[in-house]
N, C-alpha and C positions, 0 to 999 in steps of 0.2 A: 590617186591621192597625193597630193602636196608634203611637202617638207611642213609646213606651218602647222594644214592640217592635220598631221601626222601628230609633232609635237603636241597642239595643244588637245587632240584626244588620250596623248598617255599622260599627259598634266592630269586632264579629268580623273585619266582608270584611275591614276597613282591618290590624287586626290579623294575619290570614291574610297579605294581602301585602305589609303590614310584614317579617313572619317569610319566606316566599316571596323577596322581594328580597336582604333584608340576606344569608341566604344564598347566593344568586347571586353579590354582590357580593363575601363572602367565600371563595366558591370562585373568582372572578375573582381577588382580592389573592393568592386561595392561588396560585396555576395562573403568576401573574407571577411568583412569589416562587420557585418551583419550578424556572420556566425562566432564570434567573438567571446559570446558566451558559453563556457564550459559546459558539458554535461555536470558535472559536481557542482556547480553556484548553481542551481536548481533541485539539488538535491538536500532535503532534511531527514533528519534520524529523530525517531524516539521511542514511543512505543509505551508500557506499562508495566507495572511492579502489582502483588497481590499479594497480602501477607494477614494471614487469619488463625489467627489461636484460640483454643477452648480448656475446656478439661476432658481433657484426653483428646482433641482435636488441633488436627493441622495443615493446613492450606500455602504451600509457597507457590506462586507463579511470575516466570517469568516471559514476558513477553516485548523483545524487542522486534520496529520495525523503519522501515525505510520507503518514502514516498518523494517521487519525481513529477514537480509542478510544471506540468504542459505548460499552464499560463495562470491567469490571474484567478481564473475560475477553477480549472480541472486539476487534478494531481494522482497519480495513479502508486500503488506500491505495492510493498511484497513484505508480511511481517512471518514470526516464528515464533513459536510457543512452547514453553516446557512448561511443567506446572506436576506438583506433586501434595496428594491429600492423604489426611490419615486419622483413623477413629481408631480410636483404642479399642482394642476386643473386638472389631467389627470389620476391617478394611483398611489396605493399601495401596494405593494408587500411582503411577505415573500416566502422565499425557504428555505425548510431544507431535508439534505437526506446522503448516504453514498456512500460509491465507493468502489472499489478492486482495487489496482494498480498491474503493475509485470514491472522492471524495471532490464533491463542484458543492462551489461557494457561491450562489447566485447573485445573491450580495455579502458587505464581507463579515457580515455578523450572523448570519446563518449556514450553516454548513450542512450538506446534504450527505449519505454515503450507502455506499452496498458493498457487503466485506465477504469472501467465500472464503470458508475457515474447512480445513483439511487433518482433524488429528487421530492420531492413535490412543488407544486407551488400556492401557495393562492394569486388572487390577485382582489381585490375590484376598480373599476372603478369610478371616480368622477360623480355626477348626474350633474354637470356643464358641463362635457365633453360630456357625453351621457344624453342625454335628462330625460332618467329614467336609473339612476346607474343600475351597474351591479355587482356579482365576479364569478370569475371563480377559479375553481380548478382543476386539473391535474395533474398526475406523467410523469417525462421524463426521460426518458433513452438516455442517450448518449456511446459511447465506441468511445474513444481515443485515434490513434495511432499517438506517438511522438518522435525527436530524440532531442537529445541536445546535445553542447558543456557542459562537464563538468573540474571545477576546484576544487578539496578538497572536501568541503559539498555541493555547490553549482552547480546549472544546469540552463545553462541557453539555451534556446530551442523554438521550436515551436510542436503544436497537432492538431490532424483534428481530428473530429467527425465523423466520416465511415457510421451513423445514421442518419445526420444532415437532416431534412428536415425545411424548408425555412417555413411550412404552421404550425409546429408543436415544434420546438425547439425552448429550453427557448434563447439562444441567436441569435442576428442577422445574425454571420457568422458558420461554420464548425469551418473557420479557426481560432485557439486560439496560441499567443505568452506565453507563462511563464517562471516563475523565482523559480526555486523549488530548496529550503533548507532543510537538515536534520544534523541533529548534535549527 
């Protein structure tokens, strides 16, 4: 091999991994410049307030949650529930527990969801109502398939309990209406 020949094959190699790098480098700059968006600008809070009075009846819950939008369609989260009921002469209640939600938008004014709800139920019986008080405690599981009208943050919809048994679930129906915000 030649002097010439020499040179203009390491011209080539050097040229080869000139071209070989720079685009590595520019699939690097790209691949940064892609990932650019935060985990938190994808991420919304909201969640739900419940607040019911009677005579002698009382209902507070609270229920904040948190959901991370894959994309335009899907968004996945994790909310938390406390809530506390009370009947006069009859029952005291607390519930606290969490849930999974997954919530696809297939277009953007319908919103589709299946929510897996996880709480505990403590609740103490009056000794006026039952002869000798009692409490009871329990975990329920529910999973919720729901669709809603949607407008901007808001959803406004109904969900059934696919779970719901009548002998065992903390509320009286499957069927549940909601009003779900995220911002």
């Amino acid at each position: 091999m030649n002097k010439i020949q020499f040179s203009i094959d390491c011209r080539c190699f050097f040229v080869i991994l000139a071209v070989l790098f720079s685009s590595y480098s520019i699939a690097q700059q790209k691949y940064v410049i892609d990932n650019s968006n935060h985990f938190w600008d994808k991420v919304q809070f909201g969640g739900g307030l419940g607040l019911g009075f009677g005579s002698g009846y009382t209902n507070v819950s609270v229920m904040p949650s948190a959901i991370y939008n894959v994309n335009e369609i899907v968004a996945v989260g994790v909310g938390l529930q406390f809530g506390y009921l009370y009947q006069k002469n009859y029952y005291e209640s607390f519930v606290y527990g969490g849930s999974f939600i997954t919530l696809v938008n297939p277009i953007p004014q319908l919103q589709l969801s299946a929510e897996l709800e996880q709480v505990r139920v403590d609740t103490d019986y009056d000794e006026n109502y039952y002869h000798s008080g009692f409490s009871d405690a329990y975990w329920n599981t529910a999973l919720y398939l729901g669709a809603g009208y949607r407008t901007g943050s808001v959803t406004i919809g109904a969900r059934y309990d696919v779970l719901y048994d009548p002998n065992k679930s903390l509320y009286g129906s499957g069927f549940m209406p909601f009003v779900r915000v995220y911002f």
